[in-house]
Backbone bond lengths (Angstrom), bond angles and torsions (degrees), N, CA, C in turn:
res aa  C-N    CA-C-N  psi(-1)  N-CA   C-N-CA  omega(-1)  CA-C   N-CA-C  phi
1 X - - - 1.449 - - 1.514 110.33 -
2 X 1.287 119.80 18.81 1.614 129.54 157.27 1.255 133.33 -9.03
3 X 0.749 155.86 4.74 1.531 165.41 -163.89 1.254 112.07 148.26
4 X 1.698 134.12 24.12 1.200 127.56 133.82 1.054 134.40 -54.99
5 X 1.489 121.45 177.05 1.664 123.04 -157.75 1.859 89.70 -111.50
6 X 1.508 110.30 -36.19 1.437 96.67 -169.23 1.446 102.00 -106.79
7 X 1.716 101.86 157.27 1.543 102.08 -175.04 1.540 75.41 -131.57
8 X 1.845 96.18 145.34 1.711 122.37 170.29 1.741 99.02 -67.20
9 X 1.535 99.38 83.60 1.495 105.68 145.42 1.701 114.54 38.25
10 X 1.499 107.94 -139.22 1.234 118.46 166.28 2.016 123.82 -26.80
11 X 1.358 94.16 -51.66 1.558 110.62 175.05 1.458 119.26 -59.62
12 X 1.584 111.18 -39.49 1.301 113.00 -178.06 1.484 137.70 -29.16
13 X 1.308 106.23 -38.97 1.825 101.93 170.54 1.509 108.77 -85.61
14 X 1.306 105.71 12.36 1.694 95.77 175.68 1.736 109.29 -107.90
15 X 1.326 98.36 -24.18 1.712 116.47 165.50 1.574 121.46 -6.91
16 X 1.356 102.31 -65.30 1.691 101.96 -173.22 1.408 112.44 -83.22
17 X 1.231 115.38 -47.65 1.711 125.93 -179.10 1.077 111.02 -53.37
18 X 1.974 131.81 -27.86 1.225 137.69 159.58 0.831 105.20 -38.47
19 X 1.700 109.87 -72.94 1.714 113.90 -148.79 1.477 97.40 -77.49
20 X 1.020 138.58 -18.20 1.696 144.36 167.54 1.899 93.90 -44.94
21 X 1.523 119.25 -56.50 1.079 101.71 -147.57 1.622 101.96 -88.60
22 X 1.410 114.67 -18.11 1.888 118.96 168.17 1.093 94.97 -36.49
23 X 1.406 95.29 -65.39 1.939 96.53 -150.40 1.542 113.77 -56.46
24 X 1.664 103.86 -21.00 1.817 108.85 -178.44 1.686 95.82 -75.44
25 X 1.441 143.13 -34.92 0.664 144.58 165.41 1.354 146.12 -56.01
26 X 1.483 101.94 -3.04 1.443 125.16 156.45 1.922 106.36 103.78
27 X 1.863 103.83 -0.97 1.546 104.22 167.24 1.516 113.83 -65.03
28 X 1.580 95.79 149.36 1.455 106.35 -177.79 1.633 115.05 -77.93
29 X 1.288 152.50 128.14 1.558 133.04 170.14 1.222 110.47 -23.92
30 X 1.381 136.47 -76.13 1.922 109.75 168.06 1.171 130.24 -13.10
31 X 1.415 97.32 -65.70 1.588 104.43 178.35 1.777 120.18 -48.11
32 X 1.541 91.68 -58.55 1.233 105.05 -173.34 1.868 117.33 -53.44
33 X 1.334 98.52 -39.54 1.626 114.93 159.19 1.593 117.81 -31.44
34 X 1.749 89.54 -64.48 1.644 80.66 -173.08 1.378 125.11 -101.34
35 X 1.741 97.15 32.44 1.500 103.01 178.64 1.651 91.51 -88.04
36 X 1.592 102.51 -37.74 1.524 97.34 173.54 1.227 148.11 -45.62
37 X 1.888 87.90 -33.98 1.927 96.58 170.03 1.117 122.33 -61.63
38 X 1.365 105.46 -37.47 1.935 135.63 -177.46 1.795 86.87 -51.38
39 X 1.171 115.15 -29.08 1.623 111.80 -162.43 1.692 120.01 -83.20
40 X 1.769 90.83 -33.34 1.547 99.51 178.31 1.569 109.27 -82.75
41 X 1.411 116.24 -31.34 1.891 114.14 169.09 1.408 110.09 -54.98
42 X 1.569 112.19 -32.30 1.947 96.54 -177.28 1.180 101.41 -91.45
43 X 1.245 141.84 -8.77 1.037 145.87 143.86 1.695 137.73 -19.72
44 X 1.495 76.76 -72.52 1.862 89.98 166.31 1.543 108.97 -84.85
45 X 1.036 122.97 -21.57 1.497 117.15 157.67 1.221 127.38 -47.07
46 X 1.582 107.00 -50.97 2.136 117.87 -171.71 1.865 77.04 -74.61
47 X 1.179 152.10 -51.45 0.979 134.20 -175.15 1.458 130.90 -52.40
48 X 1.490 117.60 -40.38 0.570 135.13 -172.65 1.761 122.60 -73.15
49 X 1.539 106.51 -39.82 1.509 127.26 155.83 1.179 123.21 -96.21
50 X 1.720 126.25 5.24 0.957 145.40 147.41 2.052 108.75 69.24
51 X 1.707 82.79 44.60 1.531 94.84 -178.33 1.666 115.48 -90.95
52 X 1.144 144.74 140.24 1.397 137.24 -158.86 1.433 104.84 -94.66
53 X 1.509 119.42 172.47 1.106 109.88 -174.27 1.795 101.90 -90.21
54 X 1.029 125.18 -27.82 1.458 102.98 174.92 1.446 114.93 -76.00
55 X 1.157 127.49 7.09 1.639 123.98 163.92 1.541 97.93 -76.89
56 X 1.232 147.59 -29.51 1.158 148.80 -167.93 1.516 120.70 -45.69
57 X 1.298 123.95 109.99 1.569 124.42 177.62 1.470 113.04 -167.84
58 X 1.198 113.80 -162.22 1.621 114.57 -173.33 1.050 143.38 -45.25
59 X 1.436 101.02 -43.67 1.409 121.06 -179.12 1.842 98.88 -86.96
60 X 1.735 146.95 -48.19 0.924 138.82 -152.15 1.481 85.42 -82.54
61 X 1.671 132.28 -33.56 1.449 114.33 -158.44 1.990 96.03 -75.92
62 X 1.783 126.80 -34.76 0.631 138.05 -166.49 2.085 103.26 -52.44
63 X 1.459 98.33 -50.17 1.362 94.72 175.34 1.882 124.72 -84.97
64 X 1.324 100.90 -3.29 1.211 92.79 159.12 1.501 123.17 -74.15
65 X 1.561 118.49 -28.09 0.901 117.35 -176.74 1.365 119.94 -74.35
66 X 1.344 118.17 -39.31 1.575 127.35 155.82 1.592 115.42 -33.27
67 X 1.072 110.67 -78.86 1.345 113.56 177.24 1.313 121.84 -54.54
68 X 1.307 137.79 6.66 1.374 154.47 -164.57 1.858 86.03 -110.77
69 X 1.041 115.92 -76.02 1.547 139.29 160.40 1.396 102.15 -5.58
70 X 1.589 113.28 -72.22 1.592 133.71 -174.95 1.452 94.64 -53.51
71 X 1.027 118.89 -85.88 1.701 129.72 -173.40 1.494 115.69 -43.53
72 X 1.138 101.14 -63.38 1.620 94.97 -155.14 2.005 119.86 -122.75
73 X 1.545 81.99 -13.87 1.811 86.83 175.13 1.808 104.10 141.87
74 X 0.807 105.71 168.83 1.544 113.64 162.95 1.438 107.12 -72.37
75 X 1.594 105.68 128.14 1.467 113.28 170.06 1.789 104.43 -117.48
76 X 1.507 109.32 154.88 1.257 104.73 -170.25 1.474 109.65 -81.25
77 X 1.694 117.84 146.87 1.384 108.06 -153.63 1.806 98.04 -77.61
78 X 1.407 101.25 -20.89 1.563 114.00 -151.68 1.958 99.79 -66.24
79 X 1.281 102.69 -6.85 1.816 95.16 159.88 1.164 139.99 -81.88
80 X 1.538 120.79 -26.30 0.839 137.56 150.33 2.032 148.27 -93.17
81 X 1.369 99.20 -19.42 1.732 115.66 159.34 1.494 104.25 -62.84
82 X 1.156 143.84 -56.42 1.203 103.98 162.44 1.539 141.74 -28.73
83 X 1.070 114.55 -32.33 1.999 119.74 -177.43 1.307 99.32 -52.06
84 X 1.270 132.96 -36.41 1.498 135.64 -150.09 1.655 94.45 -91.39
85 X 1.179 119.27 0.88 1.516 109.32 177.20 1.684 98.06 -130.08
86 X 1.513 121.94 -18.84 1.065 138.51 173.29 1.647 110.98 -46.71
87 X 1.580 96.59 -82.80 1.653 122.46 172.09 1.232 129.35 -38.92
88 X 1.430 113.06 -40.95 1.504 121.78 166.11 1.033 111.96 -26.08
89 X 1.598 92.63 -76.83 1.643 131.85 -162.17 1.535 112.32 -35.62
90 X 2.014 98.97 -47.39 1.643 114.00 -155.63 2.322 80.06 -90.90
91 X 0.802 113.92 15.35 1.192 98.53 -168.69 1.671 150.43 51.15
92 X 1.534 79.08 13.44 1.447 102.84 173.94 1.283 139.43 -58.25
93 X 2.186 104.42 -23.39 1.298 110.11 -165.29 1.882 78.07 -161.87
94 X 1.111 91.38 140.30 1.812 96.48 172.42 1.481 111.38 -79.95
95 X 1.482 81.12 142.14 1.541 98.37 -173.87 1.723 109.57 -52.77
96 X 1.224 93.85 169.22 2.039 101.35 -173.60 1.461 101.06 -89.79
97 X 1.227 112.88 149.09 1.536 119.18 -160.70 1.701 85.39 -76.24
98 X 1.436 115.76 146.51 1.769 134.97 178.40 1.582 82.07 -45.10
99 X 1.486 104.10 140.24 1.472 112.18 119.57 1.156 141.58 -67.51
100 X 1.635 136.78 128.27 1.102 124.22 169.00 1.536 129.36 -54.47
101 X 1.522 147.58 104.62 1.205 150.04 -136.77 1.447 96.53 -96.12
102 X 1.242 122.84 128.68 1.392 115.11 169.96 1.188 124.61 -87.77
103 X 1.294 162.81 -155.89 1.557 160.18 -40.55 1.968 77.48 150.21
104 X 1.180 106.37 -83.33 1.621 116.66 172.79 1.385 113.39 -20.59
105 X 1.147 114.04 -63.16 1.859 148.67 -150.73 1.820 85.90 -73.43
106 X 1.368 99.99 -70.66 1.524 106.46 -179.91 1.262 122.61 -35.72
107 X 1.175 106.51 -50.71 1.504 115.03 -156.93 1.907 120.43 -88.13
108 X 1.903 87.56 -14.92 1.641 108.72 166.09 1.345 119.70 -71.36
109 X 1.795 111.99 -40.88 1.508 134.53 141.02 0.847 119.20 8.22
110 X 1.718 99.03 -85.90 1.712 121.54 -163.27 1.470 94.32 -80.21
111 X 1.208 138.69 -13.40 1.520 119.61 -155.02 1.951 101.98 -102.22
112 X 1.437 86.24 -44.99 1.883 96.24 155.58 1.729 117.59 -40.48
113 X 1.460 110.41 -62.10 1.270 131.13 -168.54 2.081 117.49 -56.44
114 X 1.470 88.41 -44.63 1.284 119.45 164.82 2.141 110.36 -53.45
115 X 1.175 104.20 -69.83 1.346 129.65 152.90 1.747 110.89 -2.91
116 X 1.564 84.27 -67.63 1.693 103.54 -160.06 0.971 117.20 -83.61
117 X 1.489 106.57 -32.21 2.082 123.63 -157.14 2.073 91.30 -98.26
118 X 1.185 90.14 -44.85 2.011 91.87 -151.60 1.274 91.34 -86.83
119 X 1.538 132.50 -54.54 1.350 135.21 -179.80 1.512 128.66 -84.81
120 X 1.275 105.74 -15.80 1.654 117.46 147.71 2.071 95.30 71.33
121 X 1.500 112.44 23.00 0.896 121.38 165.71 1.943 125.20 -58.69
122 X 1.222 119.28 148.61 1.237 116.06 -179.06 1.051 121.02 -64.36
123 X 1.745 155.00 165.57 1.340 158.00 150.04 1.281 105.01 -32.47
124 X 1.297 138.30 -76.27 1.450 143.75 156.47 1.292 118.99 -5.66
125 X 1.120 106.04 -75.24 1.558 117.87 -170.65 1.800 114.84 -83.11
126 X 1.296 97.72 -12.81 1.879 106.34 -179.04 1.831 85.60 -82.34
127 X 1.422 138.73 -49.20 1.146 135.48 179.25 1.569 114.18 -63.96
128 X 1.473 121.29 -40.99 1.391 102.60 160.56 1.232 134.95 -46.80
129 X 1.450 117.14 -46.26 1.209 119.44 171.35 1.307 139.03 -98.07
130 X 1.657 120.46 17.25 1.552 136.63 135.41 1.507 95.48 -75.08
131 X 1.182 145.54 -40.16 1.663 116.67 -162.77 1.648 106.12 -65.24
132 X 1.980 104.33 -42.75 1.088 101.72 -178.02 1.683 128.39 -54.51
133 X 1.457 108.03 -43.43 1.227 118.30 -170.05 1.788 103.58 -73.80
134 X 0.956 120.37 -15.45 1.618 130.22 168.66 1.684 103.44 -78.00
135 X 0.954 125.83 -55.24 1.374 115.69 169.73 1.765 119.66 -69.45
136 X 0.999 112.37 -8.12 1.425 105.92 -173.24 1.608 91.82 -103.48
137 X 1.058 143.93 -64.47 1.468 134.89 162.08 1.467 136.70 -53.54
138 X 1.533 125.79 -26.57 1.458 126.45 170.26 1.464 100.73 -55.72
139 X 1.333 124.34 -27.10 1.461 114.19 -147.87 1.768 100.56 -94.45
140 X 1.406 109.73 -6.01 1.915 120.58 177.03 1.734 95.63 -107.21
141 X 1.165 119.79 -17.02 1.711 120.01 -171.84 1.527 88.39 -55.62
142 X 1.930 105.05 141.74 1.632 117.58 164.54 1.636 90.70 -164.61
143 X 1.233 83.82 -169.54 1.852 90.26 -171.33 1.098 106.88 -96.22
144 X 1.400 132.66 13.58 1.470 146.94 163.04 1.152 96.52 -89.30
145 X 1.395 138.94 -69.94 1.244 150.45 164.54 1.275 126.79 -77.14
146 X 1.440 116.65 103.53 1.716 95.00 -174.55 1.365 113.75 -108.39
147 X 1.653 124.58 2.41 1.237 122.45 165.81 1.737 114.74 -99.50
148 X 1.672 108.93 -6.47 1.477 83.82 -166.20 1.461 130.12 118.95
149 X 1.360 96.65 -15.62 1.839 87.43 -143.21 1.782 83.77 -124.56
150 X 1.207 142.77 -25.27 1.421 134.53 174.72 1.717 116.79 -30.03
151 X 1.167 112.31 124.88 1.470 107.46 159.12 1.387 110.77 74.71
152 X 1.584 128.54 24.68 1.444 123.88 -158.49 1.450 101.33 -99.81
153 X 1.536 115.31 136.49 1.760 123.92 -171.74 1.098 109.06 -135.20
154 X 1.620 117.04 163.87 0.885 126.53 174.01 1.540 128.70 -43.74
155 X 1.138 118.52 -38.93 1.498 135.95 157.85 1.463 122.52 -30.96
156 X 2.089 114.11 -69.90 1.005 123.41 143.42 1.866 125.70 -13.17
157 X 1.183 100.36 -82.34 1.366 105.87 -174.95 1.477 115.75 -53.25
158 X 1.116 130.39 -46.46 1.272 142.63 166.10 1.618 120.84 -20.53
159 X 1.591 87.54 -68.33 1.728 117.59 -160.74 1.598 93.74 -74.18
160 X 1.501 120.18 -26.52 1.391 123.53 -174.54 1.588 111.80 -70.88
161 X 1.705 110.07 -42.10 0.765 91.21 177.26 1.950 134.92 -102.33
162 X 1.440 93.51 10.89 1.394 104.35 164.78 1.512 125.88 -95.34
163 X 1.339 110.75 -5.12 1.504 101.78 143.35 1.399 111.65 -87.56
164 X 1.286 155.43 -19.68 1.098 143.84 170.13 1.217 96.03 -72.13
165 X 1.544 164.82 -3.39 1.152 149.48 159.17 0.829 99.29 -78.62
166 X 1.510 165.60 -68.79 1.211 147.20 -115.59 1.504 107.29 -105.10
167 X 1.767 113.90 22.41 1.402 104.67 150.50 1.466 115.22 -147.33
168 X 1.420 106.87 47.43 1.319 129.76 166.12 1.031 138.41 -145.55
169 X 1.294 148.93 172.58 1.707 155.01 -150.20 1.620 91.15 -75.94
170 X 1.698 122.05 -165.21 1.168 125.59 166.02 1.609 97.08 -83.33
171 X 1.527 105.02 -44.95 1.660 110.90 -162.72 1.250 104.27 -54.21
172 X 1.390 130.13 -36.96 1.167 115.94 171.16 1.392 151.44 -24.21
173 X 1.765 71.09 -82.31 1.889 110.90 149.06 1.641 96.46 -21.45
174 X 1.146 108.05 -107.75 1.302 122.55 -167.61 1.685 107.65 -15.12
175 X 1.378 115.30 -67.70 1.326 123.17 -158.30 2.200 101.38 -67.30
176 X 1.313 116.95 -36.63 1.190 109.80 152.01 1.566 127.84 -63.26
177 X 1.224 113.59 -48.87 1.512 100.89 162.26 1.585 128.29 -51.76
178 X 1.515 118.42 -22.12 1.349 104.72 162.81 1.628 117.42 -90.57
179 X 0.968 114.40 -23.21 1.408 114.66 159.48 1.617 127.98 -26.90
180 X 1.452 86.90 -62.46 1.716 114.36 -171.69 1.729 110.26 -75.23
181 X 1.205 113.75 -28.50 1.551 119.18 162.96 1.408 116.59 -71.48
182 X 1.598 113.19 -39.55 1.370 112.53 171.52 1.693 105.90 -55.26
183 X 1.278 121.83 -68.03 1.556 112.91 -178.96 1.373 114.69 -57.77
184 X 0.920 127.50 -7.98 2.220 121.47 -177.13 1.642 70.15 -75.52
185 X 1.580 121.55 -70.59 1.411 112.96 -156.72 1.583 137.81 -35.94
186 X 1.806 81.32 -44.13 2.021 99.94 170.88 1.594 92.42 -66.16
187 X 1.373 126.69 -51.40 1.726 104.54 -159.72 1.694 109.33 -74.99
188 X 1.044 137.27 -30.63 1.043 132.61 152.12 1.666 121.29 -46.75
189 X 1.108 128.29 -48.20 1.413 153.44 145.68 1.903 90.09 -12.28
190 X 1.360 85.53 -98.97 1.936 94.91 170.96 1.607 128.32 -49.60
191 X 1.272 110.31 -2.41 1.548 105.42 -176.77 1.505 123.64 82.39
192 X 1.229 106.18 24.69 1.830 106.70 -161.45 1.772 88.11 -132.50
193 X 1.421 113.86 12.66 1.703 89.95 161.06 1.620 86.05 -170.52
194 X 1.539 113.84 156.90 1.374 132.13 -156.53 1.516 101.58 -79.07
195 X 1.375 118.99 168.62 1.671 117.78 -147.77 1.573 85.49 -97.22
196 X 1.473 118.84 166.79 1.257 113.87 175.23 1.991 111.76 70.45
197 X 1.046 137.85 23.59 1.280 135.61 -164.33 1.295 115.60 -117.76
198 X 1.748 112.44 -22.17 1.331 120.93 130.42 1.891 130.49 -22.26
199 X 1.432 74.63 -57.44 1.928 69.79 -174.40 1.218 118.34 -45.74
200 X 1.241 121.89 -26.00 1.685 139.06 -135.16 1.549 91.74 -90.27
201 X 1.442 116.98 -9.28 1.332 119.81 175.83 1.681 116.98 -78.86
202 X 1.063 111.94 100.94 1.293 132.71 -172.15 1.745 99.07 -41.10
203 X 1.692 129.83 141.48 1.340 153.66 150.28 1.429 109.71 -49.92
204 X 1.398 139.62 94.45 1.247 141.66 139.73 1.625 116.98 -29.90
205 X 1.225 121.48 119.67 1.520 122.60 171.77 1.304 111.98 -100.78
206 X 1.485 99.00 132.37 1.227 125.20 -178.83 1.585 137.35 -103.47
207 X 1.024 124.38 37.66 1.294 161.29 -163.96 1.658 93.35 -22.55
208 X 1.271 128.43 108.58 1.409 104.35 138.81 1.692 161.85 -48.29
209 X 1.089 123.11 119.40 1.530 129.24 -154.64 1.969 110.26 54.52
210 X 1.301 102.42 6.62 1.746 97.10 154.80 1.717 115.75 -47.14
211 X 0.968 137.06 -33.98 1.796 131.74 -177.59 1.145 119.85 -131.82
212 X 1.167 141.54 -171.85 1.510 137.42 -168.93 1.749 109.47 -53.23
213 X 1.070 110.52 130.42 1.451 121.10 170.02 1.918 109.84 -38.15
214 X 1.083 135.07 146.72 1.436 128.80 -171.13 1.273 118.16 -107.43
215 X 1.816 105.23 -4.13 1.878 103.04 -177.67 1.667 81.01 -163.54
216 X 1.458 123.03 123.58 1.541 125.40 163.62 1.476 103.19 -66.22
217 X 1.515 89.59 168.69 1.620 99.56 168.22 1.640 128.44 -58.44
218 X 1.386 118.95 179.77 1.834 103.03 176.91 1.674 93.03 -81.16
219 X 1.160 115.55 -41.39 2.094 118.05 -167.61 1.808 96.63 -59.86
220 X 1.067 117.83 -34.66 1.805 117.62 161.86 1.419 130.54 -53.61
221 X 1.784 83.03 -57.59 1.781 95.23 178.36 1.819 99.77 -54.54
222 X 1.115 131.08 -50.11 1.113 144.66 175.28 1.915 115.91 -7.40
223 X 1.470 74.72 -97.09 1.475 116.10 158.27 1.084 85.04 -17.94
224 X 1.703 124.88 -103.62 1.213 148.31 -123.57 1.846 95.64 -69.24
225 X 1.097 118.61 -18.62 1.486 120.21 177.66 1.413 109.87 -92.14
226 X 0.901 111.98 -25.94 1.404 118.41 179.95 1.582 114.29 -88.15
227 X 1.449 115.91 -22.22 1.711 119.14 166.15 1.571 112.55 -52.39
228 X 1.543 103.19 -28.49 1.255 105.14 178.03 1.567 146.89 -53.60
229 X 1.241 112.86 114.85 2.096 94.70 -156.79 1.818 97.60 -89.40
230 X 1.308 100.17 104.67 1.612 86.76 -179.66 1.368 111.87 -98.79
231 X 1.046 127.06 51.31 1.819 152.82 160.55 1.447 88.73 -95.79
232 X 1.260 155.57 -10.90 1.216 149.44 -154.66 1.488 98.60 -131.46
233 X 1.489 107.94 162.19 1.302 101.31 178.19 1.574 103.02 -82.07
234 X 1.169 104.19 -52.72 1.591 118.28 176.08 0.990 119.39 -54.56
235 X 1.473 125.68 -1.70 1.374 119.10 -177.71 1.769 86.01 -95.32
236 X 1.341 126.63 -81.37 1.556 124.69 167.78 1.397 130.37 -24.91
237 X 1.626 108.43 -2.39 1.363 110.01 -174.35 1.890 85.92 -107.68
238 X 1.386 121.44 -45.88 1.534 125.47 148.62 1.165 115.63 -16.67
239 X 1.280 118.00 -86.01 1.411 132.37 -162.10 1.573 108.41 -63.00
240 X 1.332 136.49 -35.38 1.465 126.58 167.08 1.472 113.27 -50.37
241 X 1.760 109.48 -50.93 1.540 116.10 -154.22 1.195 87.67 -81.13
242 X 1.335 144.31 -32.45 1.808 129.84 171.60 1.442 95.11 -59.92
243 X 1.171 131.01 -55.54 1.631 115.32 -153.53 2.012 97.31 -73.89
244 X 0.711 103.94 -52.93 1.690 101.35 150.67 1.673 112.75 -3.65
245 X 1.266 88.01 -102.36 1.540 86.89 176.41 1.551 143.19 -78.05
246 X 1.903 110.40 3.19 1.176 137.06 162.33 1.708 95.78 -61.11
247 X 1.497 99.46 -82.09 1.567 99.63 -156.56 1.737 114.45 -68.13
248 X 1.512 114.14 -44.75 0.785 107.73 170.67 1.883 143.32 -94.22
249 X 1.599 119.37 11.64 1.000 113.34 166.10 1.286 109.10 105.96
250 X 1.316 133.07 -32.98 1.238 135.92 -126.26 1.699 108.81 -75.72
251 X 1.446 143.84 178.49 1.046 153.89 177.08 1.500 98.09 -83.29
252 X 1.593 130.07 173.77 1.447 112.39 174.64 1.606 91.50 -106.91
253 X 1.031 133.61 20.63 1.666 142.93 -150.96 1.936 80.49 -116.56
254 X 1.235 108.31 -54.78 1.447 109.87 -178.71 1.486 120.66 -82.94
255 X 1.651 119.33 -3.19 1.142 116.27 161.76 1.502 126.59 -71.79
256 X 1.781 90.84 -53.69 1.017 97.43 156.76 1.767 150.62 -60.92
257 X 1.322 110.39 -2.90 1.514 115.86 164.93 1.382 105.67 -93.97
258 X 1.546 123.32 -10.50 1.678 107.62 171.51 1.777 119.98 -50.39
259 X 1.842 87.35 149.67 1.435 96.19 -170.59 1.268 94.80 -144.53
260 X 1.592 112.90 171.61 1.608 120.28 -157.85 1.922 87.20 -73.28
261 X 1.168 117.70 -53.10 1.366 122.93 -148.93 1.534 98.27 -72.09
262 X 1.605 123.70 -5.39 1.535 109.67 176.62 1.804 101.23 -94.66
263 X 1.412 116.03 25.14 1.402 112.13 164.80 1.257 133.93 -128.79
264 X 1.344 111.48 120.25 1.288 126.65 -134.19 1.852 88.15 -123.74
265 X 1.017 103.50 100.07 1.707 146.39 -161.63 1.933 91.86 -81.84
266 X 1.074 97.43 -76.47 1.862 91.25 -178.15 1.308 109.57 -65.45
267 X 1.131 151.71 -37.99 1.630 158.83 -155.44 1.242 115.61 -89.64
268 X 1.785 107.07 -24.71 1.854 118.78 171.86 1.412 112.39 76.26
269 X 1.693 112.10 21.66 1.376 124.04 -159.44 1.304 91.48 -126.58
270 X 1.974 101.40 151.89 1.521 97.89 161.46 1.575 96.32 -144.95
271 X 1.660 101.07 151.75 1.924 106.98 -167.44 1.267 93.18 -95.95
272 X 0.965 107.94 159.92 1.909 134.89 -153.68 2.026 85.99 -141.34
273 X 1.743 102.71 150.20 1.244 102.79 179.59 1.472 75.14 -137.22
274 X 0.927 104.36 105.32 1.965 123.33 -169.17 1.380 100.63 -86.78
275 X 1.457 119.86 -162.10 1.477 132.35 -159.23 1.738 93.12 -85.09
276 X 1.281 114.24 160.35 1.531 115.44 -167.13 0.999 130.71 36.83
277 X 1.744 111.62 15.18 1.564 130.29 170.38 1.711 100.09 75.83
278 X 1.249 117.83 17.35 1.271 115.63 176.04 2.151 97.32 -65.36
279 X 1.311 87.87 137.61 1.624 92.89 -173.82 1.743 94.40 -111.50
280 X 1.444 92.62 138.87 1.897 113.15 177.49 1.379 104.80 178.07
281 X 1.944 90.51 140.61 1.493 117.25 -145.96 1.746 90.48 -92.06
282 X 1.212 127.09 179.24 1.308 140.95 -164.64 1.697 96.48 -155.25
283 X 1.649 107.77 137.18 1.468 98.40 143.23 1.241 137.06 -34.60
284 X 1.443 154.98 144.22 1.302 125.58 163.81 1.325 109.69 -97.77
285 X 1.062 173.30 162.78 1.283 166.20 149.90 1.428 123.71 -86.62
286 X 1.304 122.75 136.90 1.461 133.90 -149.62 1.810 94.47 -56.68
287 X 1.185 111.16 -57.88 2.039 110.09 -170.05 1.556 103.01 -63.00
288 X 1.698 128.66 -21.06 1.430 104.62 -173.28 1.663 88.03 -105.05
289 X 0.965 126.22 -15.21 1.916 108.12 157.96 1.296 127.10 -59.60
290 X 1.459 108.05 -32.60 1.615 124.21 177.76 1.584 108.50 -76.84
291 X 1.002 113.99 -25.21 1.556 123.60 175.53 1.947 105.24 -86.86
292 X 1.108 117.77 -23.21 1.178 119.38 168.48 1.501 125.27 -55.59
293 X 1.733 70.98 -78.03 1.902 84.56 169.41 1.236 127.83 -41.77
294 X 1.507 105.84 -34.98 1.798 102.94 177.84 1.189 115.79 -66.01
């Protein structure tokens, strides 16, 4: 809520340092925006039941959200669960007593840690593949087994991952199937599953021209720039973000994080906040600068 006029009441001196810490958290300014709105509804809520902000924690944010639910709709929780790691920090509200970590907890730990340190994998992609390996083992966890991993076969792996296909893209597929080979590797790695058990991870097929084409022709791109009514604002706001990803390639994930300050006007460069937020500059080229400016 950055250069807004209203600040959430009670919350208000916590306002900017919030949205300071989204954005450290890898939220986009949109995002981070409407984590803010999420901020002024609990807002008038603690006002409203006249709850303080250091009472604030799991259980009171849990029923705000309920009652948000009752009234007015589902709001997303992910604007406000942050505070509970937020507040600590600013010392506003004492931290939540530790959980005790189990055997499970541990061993997701080391496998994350492993991830980051040995494979030098990104934040992004080290979390893709702890969610996966958390869903593929919580679901064998018992008190016979408390990691998961007893007795695991080729069979297993298989069946795991063909119900996880049947509610996703191929690319998916694929990118979970390497996931899931990466962990056979760590548990074999550790001694908790037989060598070779990797393999057992089934080949995703990749069919050529099976799904939408991935780049039109240039006599398309054409066309498609030229549909554009730039008598309109929206048509010129069109016609940049096509030449965007015409000339330069870009993801629409990376169009969309462009910002004034990643354009660099004397240098003929423009910064890209790429996949895992890895940041790298590009030529810009004279027709998609001219399409900017407009």
């Amino acid at each position: 809520m950055s250069g807004s006029r209203r600040r959430p009441g009670r919350l208000g001196p916590y306002v900017d340092g919030y949205r300071a810490r989204l954005l450290e958290l890898g939220y986009s300014p949109l995002s981070a925006t409407r984590s803010l709105t999420a901020l002024g509804y609990l807002r008038r809520w603690m006002d409203r039941d006249d709850v303080d902000v250091g009472q604030l924690d799991d259980d009171v944010l849990k029923a705000f959200l309920a009652d948000h639910v009752d009234q007015f709709g589902r709001l997303p929780s992910a604007g406000v669960i942050p505070l509970l790691d937020y507040l600590p920090d600013e010392c506003v509200v004492p931290p939540a007593p530790a959980r005790r970590r189990s055997p499970f907890d541990r061993f997701l730990d080391a496998y994350r840690d492993w991830l980051a340190d040995e494979r030098e994998l990104s934040p992004d992609t080290v979390r893709g593949y702890t969610r996966l390996a958390q869903r593929f083992l919580a679901e064998r966890v018992s008190a016979d087994d408390e990691l998961g991993v007893e007795g695991l076969t080729g069979a297993d792996v298989t069946g795991f991952l063909l119900r996880d296909s049947t509610r996703m893209r191929p690319g998916s597929v694929c990118c979970h199937a390497n996931q899931l080979r990466q962990l056979l590797r760590y548990l074999t790695m550790r001694g908790f599953a037989e060598p070779g058990l990797a393999d057992a991870v089934p080949s995703v097929g990749r069919w050529r021209d099976a799904g939408i084409p991935q780049f039109p022709a240039p006599p398309a791109i054409e066309r498609l720039l030229a549909s554009c009514d730039r008598s309109r604002r929206v048509g010129v706001r069109d016609f940049a973000i096509l030449m965007i990803l015409a000339r330069l390639g870009l993801r629409t994930i990376e169009v969309a994080r462009l910002e004034l300050d990643g354009l660099h006007w004397r240098a003929g460069e423009i910064e890209i906040d790429g996949k895992g937020h890895e940041r790298a500059r590009l030529p810009l080229p004279r027709d998609v600068g001219e399409a900017l400016v407009a």
